[in-house]
TITINU-651012 format. One record per residue: residue in one letter; x, y, z of N, C-alpha, C, CB in turn. Coordinates in steps of 0.001 Angstrom, whole numbers. Glycine has a CB too. Example, Ala and Ser with C-alpha at 12.3 -4.5 7.8 and 13.67 -1.06 7.14 Angstrom:
TITINU-651012
+---+---------+---------+---------+---------+---------+---------+---------+---------+---------+---------+---------+---------+
! r !     nxx !     nyy !     nzz !    caxx !    cayy !    cazz !     cxx !     cyy !     czz !    cbxx !    cbyy !    cbzz !
+---+---------+---------+---------+---------+---------+---------+---------+---------+---------+---------+---------+---------+
! A !   13190 !   -5690 !    7800 !   12300 !   -4500 !    7800 !   13200 !   -3300 !    7800 !   11308 !   -4473 !    9046 !
! S !   12850 !   -2250 !    7080 !   13670 !   -1060 !    7140 !   12900 !      30 !    7870 !   14084 !    -598 !    5725 !
+---+---------+---------+---------+---------+---------+---------+---------+---------+---------+---------+---------+---------+
***
This chain:
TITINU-651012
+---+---------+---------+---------+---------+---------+---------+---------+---------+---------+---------+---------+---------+
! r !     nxx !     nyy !     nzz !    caxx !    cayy !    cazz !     cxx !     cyy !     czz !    cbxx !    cbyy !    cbzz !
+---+---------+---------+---------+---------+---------+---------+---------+---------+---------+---------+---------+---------+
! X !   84285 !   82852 !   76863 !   85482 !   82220 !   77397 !   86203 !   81518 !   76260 !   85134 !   81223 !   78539 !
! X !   87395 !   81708 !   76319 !   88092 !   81142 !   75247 !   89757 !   80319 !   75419 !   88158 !   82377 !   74331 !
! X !   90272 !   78911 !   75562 !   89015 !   78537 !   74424 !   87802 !   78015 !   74391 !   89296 !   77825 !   73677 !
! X !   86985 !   77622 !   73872 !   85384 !   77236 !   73700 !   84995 !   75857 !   74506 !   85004 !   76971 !   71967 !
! X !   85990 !   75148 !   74246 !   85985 !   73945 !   75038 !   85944 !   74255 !   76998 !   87520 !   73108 !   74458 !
! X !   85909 !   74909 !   77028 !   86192 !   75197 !   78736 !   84851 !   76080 !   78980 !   87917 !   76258 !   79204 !
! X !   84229 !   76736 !   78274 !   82770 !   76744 !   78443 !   81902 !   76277 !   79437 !   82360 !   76239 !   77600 !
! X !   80921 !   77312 !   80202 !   80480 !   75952 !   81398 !   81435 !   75126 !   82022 !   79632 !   74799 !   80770 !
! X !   82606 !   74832 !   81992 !   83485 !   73797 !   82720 !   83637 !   74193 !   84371 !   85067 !   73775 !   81948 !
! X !   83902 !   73519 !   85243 !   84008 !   74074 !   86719 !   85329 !   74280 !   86814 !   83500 !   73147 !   87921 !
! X !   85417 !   75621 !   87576 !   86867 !   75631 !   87836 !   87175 !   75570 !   89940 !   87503 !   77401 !   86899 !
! X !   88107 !   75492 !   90581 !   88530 !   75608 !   91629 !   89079 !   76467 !   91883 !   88980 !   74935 !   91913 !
! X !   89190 !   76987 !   93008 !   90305 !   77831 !   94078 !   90274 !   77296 !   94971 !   90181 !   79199 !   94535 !
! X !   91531 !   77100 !   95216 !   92251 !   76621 !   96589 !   92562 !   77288 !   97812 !   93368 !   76253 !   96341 !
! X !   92120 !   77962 !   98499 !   92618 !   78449 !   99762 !   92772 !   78516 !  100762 !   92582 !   78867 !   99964 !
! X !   93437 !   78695 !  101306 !   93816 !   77837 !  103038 !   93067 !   78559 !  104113 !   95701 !   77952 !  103655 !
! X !   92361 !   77830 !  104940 !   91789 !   77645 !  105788 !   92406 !   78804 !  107139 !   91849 !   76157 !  105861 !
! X !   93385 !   79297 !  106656 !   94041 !   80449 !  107821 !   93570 !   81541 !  107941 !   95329 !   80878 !  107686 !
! X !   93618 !   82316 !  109431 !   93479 !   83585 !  109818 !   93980 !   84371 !  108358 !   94385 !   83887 !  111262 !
! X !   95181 !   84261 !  107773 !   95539 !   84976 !  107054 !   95046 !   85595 !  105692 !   96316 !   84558 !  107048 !
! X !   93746 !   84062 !  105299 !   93246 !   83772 !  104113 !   92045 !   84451 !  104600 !   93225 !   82268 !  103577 !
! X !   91206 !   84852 !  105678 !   90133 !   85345 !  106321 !   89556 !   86064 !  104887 !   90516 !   86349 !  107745 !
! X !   90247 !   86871 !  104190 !   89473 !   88054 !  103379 !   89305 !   87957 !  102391 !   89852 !   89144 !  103293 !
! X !   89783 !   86389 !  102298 !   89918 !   85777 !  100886 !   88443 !   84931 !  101063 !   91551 !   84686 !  100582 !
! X !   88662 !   84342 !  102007 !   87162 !   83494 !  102214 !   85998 !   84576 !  102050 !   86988 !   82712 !  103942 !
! X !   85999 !   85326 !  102927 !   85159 !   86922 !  102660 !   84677 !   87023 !  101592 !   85918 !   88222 !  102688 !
! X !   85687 !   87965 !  100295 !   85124 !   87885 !   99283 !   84556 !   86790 !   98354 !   85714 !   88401 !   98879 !
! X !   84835 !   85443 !   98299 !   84418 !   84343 !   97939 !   82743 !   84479 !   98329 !   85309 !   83200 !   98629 !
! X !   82762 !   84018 !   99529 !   81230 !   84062 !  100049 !   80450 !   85083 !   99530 !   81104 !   84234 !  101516 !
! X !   81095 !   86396 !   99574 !   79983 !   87705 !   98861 !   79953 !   87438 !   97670 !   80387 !   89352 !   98903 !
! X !   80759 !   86732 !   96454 !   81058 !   86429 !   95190 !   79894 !   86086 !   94735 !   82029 !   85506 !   94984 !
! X !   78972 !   84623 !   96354 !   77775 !   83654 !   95733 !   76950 !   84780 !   95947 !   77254 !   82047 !   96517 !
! X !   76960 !   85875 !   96368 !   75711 !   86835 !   96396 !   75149 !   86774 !   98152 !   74322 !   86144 !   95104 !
! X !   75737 !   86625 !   98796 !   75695 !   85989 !  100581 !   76199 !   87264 !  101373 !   77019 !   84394 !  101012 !
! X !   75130 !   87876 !  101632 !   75653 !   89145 !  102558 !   75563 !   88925 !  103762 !   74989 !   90402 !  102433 !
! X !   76817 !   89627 !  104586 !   77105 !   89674 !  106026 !   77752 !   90439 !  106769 !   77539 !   88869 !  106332 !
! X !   77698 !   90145 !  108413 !   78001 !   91443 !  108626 !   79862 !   91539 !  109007 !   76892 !   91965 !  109930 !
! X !   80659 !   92618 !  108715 !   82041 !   92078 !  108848 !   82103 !   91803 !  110549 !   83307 !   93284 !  108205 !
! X !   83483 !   91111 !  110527 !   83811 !   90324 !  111804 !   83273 !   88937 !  112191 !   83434 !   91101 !  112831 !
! X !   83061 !   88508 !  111205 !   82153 !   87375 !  111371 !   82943 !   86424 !  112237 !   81689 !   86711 !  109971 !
! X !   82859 !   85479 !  113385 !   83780 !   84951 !  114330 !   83143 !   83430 !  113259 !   83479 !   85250 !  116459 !
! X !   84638 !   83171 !  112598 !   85301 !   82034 !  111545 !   85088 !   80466 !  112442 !   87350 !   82453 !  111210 !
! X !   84585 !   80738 !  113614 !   84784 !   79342 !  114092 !   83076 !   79116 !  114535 !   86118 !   79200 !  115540 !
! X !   82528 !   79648 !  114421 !   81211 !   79921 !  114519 !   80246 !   78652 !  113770 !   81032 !   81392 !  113854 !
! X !   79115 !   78577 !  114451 !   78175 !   77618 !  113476 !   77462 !   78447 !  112369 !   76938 !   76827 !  114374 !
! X !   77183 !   79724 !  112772 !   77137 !   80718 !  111718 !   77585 !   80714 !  110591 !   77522 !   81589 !  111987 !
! X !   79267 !   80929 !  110618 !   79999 !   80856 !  109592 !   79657 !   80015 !  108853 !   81071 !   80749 !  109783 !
! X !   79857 !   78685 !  109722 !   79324 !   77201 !  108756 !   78428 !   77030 !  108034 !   78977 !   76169 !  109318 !
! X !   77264 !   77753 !  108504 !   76077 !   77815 !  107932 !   76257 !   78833 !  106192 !   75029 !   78564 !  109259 !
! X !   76992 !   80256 !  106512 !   77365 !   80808 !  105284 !   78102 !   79855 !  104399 !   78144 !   81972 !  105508 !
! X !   78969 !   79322 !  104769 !   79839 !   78109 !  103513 !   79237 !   77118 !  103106 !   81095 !   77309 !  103948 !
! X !   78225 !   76822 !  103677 !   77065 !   75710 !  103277 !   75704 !   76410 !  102231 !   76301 !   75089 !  104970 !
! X !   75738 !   77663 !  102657 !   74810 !   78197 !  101815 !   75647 !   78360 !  100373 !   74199 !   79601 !  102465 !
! X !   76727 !   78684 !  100463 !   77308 !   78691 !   99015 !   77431 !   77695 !   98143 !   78416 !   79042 !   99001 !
! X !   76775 !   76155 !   98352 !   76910 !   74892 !   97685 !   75637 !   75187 !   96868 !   76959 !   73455 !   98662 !
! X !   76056 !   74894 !   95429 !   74910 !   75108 !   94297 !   75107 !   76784 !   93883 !   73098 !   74730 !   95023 !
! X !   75339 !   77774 !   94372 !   75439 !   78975 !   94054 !   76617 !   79190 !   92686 !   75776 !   79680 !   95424 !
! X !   76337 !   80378 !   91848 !   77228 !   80631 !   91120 !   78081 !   82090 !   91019 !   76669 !   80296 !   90130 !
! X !   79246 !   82022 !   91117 !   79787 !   83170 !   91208 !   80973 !   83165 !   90008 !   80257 !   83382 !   92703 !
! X !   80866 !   84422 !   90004 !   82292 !   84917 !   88358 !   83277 !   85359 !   88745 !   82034 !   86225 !   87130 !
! X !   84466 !   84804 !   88279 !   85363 !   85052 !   88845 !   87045 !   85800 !   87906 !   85345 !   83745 !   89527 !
! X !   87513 !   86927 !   88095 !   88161 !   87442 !   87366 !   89600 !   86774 !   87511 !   87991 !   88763 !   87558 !
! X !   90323 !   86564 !   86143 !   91157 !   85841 !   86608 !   92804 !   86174 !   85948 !   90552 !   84485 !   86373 !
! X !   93588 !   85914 !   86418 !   94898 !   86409 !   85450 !   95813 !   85540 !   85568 !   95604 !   87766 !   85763 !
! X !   96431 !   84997 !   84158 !   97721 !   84100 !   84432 !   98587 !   84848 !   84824 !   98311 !   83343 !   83361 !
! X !   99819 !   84013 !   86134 !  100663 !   84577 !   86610 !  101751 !   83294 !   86788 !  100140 !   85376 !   87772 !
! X !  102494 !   83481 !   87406 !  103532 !   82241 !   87450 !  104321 !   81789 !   88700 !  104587 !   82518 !   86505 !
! X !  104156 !   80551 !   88790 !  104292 !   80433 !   90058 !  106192 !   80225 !   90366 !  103209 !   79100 !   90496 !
! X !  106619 !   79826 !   91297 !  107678 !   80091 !   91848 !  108782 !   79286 !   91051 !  107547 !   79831 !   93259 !
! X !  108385 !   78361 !   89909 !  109258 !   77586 !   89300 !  108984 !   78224 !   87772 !  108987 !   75925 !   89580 !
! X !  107989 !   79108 !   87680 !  107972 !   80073 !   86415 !  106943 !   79226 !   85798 !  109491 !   80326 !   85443 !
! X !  106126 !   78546 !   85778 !  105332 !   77844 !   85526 !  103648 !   77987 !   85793 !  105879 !   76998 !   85993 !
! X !  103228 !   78579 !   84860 !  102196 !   79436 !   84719 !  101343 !   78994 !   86016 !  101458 !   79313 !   83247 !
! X !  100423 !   79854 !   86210 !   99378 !   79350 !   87393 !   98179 !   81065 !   87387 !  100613 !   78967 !   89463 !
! X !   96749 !   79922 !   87099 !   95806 !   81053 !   87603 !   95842 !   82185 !   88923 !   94715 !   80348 !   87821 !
! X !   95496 !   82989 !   88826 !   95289 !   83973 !   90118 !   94106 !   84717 !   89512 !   96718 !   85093 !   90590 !
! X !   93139 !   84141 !   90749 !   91545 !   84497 !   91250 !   91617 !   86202 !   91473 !   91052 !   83549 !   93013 !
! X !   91598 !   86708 !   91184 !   91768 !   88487 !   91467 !   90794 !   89297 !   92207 !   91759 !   89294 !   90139 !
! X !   89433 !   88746 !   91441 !   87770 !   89275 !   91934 !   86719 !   88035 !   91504 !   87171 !   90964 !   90920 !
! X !   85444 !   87906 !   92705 !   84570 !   87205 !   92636 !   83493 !   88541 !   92479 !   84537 !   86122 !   93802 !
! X !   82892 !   87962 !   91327 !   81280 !   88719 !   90994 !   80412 !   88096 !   91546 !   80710 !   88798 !   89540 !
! X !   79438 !   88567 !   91752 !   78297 !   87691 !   92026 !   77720 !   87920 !   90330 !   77131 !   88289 !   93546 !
! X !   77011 !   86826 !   90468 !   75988 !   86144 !   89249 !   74375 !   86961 !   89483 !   75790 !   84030 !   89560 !
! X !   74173 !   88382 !   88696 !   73140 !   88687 !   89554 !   71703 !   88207 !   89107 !   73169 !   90108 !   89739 !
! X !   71673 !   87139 !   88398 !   70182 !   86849 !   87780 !   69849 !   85372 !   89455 !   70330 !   85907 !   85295 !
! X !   70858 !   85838 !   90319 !   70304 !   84715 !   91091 !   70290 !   85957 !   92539 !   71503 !   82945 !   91156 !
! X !   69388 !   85221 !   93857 !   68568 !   86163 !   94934 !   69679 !   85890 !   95910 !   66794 !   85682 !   95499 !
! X !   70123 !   87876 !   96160 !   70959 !   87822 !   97144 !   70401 !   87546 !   98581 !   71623 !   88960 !   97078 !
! X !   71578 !   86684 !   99085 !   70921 !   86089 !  101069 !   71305 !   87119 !  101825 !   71793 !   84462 !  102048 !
! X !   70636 !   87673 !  102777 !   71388 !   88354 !  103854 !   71183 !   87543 !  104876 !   71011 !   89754 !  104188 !
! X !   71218 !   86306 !  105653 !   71669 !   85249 !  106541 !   71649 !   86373 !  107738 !   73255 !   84366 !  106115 !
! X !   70921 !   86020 !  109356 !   70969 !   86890 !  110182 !   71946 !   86397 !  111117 !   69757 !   87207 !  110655 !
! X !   72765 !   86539 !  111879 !   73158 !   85614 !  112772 !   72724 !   85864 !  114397 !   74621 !   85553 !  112578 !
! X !   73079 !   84469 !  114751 !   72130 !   84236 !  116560 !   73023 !   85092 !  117485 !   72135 !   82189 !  117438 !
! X !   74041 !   85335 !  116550 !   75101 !   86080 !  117864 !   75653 !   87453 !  117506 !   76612 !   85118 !  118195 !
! X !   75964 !   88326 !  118375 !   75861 !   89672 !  117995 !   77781 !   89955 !  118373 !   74406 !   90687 !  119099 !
! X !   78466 !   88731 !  119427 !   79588 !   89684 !  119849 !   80409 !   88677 !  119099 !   79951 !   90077 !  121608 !
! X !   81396 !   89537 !  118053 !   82478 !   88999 !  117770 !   83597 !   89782 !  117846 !   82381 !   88502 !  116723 !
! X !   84522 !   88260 !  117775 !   86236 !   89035 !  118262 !   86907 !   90347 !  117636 !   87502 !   87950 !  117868 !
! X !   87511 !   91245 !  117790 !   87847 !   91796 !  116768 !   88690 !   91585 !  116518 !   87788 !   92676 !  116633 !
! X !   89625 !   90359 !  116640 !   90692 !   89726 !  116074 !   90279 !   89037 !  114295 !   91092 !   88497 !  117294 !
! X !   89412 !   89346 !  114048 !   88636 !   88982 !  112806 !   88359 !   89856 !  111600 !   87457 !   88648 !  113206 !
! X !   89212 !   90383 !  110834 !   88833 !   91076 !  109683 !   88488 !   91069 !  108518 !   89280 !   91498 !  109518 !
! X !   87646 !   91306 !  108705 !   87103 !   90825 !  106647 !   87069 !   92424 !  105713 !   84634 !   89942 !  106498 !
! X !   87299 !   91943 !  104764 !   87182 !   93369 !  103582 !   85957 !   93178 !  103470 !   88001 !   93445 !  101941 !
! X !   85848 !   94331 !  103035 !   83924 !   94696 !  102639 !   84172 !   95009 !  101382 !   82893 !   96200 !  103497 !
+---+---------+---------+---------+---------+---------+---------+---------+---------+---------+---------+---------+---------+
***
């Protein structure tokens, strides 16, 4: 990573909590190495349980400067890797029927 100083440093993504962002959260979660099954119903204790498993996990993340609406540079998250020297989860869940108002990318 360059430059050198940003090494190990933590970085963020921000993304909103909407139906719309659904596939964005998706790949994030598979990023920590957290497999599941698609349709996952987002309001679920399930779910909760997957976003809680991702605290402490490490994931890589591909990234590209782009610019935001005042032309003023800004990261864009593109792809999450998973980190594979760490043990992928497959998490079962208690419930089998979800909405299909729910789409996630695989």
């Amino acid at each position: 990573m360059e430059p050198a100083e940003y090494n190990g440093a933590p970085i963020s993504d921000f993304t909103a909590m909407t139906d719309l962002a659904v596939w964005r959260v998706s790949n994030l979660i598979a990023g920590f190495g957290i497999k599941f099954k698609p349709g996952i119903d987002t309001t679920s204790a399930f779910f909760d349980e997957l976003c809680d498993a991702c605290l402490g996990r490490i994931s890589y993340w591909r990234n590209e400067v782009g610019k935001d609406k005042n032309g003023n540079d800004r990261n864009n998250i593109k792809a999450y890797m998973v980190d594979t020297e760490q043990e992928i989860i497959e998490p079962t869940a208690s419930e089998d029927a979800v909405p299909d108002s729910v789409k996630w990318n695989e």
